[in-house]
Structure formats: C-alpha cells, structure tokens
N, C-alpha and C positions, 0 to 999 in steps of 0.2 A: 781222750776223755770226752763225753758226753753229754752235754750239760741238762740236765733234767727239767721237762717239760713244766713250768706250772699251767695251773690252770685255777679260773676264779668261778663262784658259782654266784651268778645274779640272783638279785635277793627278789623273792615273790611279788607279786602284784600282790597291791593293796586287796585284803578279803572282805568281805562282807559281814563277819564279824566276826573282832578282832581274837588272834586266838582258836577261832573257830575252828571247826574241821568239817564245816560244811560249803559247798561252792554256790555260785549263785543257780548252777542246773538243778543241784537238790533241795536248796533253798527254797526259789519258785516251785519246785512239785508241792512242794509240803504247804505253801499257802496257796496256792491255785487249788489243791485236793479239798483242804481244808475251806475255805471259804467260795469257791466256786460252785463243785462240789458235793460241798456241804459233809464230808466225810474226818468227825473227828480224830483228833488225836491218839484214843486206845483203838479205835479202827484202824489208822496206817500202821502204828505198833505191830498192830498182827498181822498185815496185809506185808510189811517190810518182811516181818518173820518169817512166814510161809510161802511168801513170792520170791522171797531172792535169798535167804535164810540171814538175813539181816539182825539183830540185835540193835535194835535204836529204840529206845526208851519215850514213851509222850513226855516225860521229864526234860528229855533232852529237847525234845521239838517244842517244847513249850516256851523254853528259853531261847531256844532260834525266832521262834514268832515273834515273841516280845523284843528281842534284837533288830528284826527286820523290822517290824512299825516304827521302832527308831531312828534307823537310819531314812525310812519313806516318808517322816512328816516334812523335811524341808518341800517336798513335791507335792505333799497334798497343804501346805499353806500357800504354794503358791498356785495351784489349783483354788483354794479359799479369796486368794488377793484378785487373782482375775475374776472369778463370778460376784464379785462386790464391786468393782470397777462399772460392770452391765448397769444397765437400766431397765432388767428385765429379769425376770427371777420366781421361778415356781415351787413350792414350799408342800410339805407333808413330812408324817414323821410314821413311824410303827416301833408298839410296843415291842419291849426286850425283857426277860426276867434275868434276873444277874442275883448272885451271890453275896450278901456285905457280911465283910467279917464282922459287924458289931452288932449284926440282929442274929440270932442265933436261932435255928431249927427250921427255917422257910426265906424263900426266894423273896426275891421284892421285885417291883414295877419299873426299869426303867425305858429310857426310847432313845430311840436314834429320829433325829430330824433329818430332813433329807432337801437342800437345794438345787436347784439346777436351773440352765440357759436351756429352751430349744436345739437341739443342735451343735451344745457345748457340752462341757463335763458335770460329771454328778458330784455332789458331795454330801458325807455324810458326814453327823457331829452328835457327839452320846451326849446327854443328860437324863438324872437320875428322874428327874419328873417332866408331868406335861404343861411345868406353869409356863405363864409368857414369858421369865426368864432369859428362855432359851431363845428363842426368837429375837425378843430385844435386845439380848446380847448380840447379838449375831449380825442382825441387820440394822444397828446402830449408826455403821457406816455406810449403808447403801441408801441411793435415792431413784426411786423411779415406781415401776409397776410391780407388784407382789400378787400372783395368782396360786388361791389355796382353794379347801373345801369352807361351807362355813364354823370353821373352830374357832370360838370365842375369843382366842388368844392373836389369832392375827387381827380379826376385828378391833376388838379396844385396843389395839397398838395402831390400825391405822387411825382410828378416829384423835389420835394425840399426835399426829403427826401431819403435815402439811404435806409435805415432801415424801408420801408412801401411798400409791396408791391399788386399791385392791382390785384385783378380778379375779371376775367370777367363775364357778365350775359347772358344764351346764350336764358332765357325765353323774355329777353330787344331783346335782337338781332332778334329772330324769329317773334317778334310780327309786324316790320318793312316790315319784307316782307310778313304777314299775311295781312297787311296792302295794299299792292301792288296787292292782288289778284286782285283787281277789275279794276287794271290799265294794269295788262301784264302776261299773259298765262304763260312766263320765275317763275314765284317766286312759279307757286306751287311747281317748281321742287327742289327750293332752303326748299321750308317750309317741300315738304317730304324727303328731306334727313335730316334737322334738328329732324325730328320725329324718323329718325331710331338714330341718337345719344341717344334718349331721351327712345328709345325704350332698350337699350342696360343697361342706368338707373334703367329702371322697373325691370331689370331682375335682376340686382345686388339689388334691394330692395329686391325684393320678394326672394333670396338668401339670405339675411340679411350680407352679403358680409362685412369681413374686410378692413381695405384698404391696403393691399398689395393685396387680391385677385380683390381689384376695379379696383387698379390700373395696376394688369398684365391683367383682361380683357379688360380693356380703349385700352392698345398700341394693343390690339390682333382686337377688330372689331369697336373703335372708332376711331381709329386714321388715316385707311384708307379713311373713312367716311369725318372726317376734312380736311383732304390734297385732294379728288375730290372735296368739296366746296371751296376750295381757290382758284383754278385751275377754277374753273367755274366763280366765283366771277370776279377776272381778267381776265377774258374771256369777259365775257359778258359788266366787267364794260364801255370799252370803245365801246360799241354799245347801251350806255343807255343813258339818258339824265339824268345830276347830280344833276338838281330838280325833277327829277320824281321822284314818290315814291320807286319804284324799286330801281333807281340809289341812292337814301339816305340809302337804308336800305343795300346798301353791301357798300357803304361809311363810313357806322356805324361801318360794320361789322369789316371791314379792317383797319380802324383806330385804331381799339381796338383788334386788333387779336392775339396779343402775350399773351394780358389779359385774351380772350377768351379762350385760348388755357392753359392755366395752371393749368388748373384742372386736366391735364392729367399725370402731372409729380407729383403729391403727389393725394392719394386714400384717404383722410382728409376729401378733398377739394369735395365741392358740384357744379353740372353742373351749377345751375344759384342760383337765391338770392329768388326763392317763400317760402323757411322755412318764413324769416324776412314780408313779405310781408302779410303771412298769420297770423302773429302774429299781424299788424298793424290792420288787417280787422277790428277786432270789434270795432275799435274807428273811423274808415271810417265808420258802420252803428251806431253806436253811433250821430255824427253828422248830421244825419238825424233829428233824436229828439229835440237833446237842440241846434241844428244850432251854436250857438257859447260859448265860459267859458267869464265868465263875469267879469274877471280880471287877468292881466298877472301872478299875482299869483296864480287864480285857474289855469292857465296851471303849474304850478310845483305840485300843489297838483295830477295834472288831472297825470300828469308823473311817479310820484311817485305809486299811486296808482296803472295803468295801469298795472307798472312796476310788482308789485306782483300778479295780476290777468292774467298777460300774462304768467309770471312764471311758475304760477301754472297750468296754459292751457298745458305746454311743458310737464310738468312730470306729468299729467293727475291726478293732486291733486283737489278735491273738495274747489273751492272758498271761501265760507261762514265757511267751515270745518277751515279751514288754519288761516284764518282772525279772526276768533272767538279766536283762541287757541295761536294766536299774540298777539289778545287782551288781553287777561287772563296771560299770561306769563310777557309778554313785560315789566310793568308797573312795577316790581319788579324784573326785568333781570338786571344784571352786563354787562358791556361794556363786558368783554372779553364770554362773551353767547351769544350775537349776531348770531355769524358767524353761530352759530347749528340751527337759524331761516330761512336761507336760500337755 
C-alpha cells in the first residue's frame, strides 16, 4: 500500500487590487502609458487589441486606475508630510478642464498646484479653482521661504503671515521685459543685464557650487548687477508709460523687489521657480491628448499619480521600474514602511 502524496497549494501574494486580475507589471504599463505618456485610455484599448489581440476594455482600466491611486496615497501623503517639514518650498499651479456632473453641456476650470524642495520630490494637489484656498490650506503647516511667480494669492497669504516668506522669480520678471522688446529699444538693455545674473547661475552649476560658495559668489558679481538694474529701473521708470509694456515689466519688477532680491542672502535659495515649472511640463503636453479628466475626482487621482512620476523624474528613477515594485510591496506594507517608499 501506497500512501498518496498530498500536496498543499500556497495561497497568492497580496495583489494590487484586490480581486483583481491585473499584476503590478501590467498595472504600471497602464499608468506610466497613461500619465507619462500621455496616451489615453480608448488609445491603449486599441493598441492592447491590435498589438497583442488583447480585449481589455478603458472600462476596465479605468477602474484599475482609480484602484491604483488608492492604494498610492499613503506614499504620496508622506511625500506631502516631508515637503512641509522643509523650510523651503517652491509653488505654481496649471490649469485643468475636468468634467462635473452637476454643470451639464461644458467643461469647467480646474488646477493642479504643484510643490516642491530643490532637489526633493514634487507634488501635486487638484483644486477646483485658483482661489488662495488652496494654498492656504496647504501651507498652513509650513514655515519658512515660499518662491512663486507674482499670483496674488501667494502674495496676500504672505502679507498675513509672519512666518512665510516670499521669493522672488526673476525667469516671471525677465519675460516682461522680453516682452517689451517689440515695444522699446530701453528693455534689451534691461533683458541683457538680467542674462548676466543668469549667467553667473551657469557658472555656479557648472561648479556644482555649495551654498556658502553660491552665496559668497552672488554678493562678489551679482549683487553689482542688481543695484545698476534698480538704478535704471527708476531711471527710466518715470520716462515710460505705466501701461506700456516696458513700464509694466519694471512695475513688476519693483513691486516685487525685496522678493526678487533674496535669493542673494541665503545660497539654498534658487534665482527663479523653472525647477517647479519644469516638473509641471508633462501634464501641460499631457493635456494636449485627453484635453480634459472627466471628474473632479480623476483630478485627485491625476495629482496623486503625477505626484510619484514627477518624483521619480527629480531623482532620475525609472517610472514603470518604481511603480511596478510599489505595486508588488505596497499591498502587504505596514503603515510605518511607507516612508522607505518614497
């Protein structure tokens, strides 16, 4: 007699979502496609069909998406709790059109604001408008330096606040009088001495320069550079006309010149706000494609998501790499393992 074999069958690793019948490899294609990209949902539909003869439905993927931004917000809040801990924080938002089901026959206006450290990770956060709201919710908890363009809503948030201080963008400032070339022969002068500040930049990168030595080169050949544009600015201002383009763009300049000008007292501190601007880019040609999210809740999904593909753009991590090994981990992660996800 023989006594027959058993045998037991190990029960799965935790999935990605539960129930699901998608892995964390096909998972990440579908939002790395989709939000990297920029290739919607009835586009992979047919590209699944015709490429691999696939049957998977945007139906289907649409409910993985929303599943996956689920399971991802524990890493994008603690992504949120460390850039609020900084004392340094650069701020912009760009328009979104999104879909509400309670207005019926057209799009509406919403935005994604967009955070970030120098050299840390991005993040993004939907709201349906551009009041200060969003801002003031946001950076309730933070105290230090806040560098934006001049939008009225960071402004009167700093001016109520002690403990927030702004600087300035001097890529906002120059474009003003980039703007003026076609109006007044006076702004190339102003555009090329803003190029030698910028030039002074290059050379502290291409130095890979700390900031004590950014900051003792800044007073040694920026700081000259700043005080003959002030001296010209007020020169010239009262021989300009205050709606001509010229006269707006050292209107700008001047209004905002203590802001502009604090970059120079800490070596931290970045000359303008293109780090944040260039992290926002891919969802400015994103919105080419899908034109608008089709509910105020896919803009938190869209934010979330972003939030760990812009991430990973700063620290020059592979996308689908990153996302896959989220996926695989996440689903059987403890609250306090989080924070090693980001």
């Amino acid at each position: 007699y023989v006594k027959a074999e058993q045998f037991s069958i190990a029960p799965l690793p935790p999935q990605p979502i539960e129930q699901g019948m998608v892995g964390p490899g096909l998972l990440a294609q579908i939002l790395v496609s989709k939000y990297e990209h920029h290739l919607p949902l009835y586009r992979q539909e047919k590209m699944f069909r015709q490429q691999f003869g696939v049957e998977l439905s945007r139906k289907t993927m649409g409910y993985w998406v929303e599943q996956a931004a689920e399971l991802l917000k524990p890493v994008y809040r603690a992504i949120r709790e460390d850039l609020l801990r900084g004392s340094y924080l650069q701020a912009d938002e760009t328009p979104i059109r999104y879909l509400d089901p309670d207005v019926k026959g057209k799009s509406q206006q919403g935005y994604l604001w967009t955070y970030s450290r120098p050299g840390g990770d991005v993040l993004f956060e939907w709201r349906v408008s551009r009041s200060r709201e969003g801002p003031k919710e946001f950076l309730k908890n933070f105290r230090g330096k806040l560098q934006t363009d001049g939008f009225s809503a960071y402004e009167s948030l700093a001016k109520e606040r002690d403990d927030l201080t702004l600087i300035g963008c001097w890529a906002h400032a120059r474009h003003g009088f980039h703007e003026a070339l076609s109006e007044s022969k006076l702004a190339a002068w102003f555009v090329r001495q803003i190029g030698l500040l910028y030039a002074v930049e290059k050379e502290l990168r291409e130095k890979k320069a700390g900031p004590q030595l950014r900051a003792a080169i800044r007073t040694w050949q920026s700081r000259p550079i700043l005080a003959r544009l002030r001296r010209a600015m007020e020169l010239v201002r009262g021989r300009t006309l205050p709606q001509g383009l010229l006269g707006q763009a050292i209107d700008y300049a001047l209004k905002r010149w203590d802001a502009l000008t604090r970059f120079m007292d800490d070596g931290l501190l970045e000359i303008d706000n293109n780090l944040i601007e260039n992290a926002i880019r891919p969802s400015a040609i994103g919105k080419k494609n899908w034109l608008f999210v089709g509910h105020p809740e896919a803009g938190e999904r869209s934010a979330v998501i972003y939030t760990l593909l812009g991430s990973c753009r700063r620290h020059g991590l592979n996308p689908f790499d990153y996302l896959k090994d989220l996926f695989t981990r996440l689903p059987s992660a403890k609250i306090t393992e989080i924070k090693h996800f980001t």
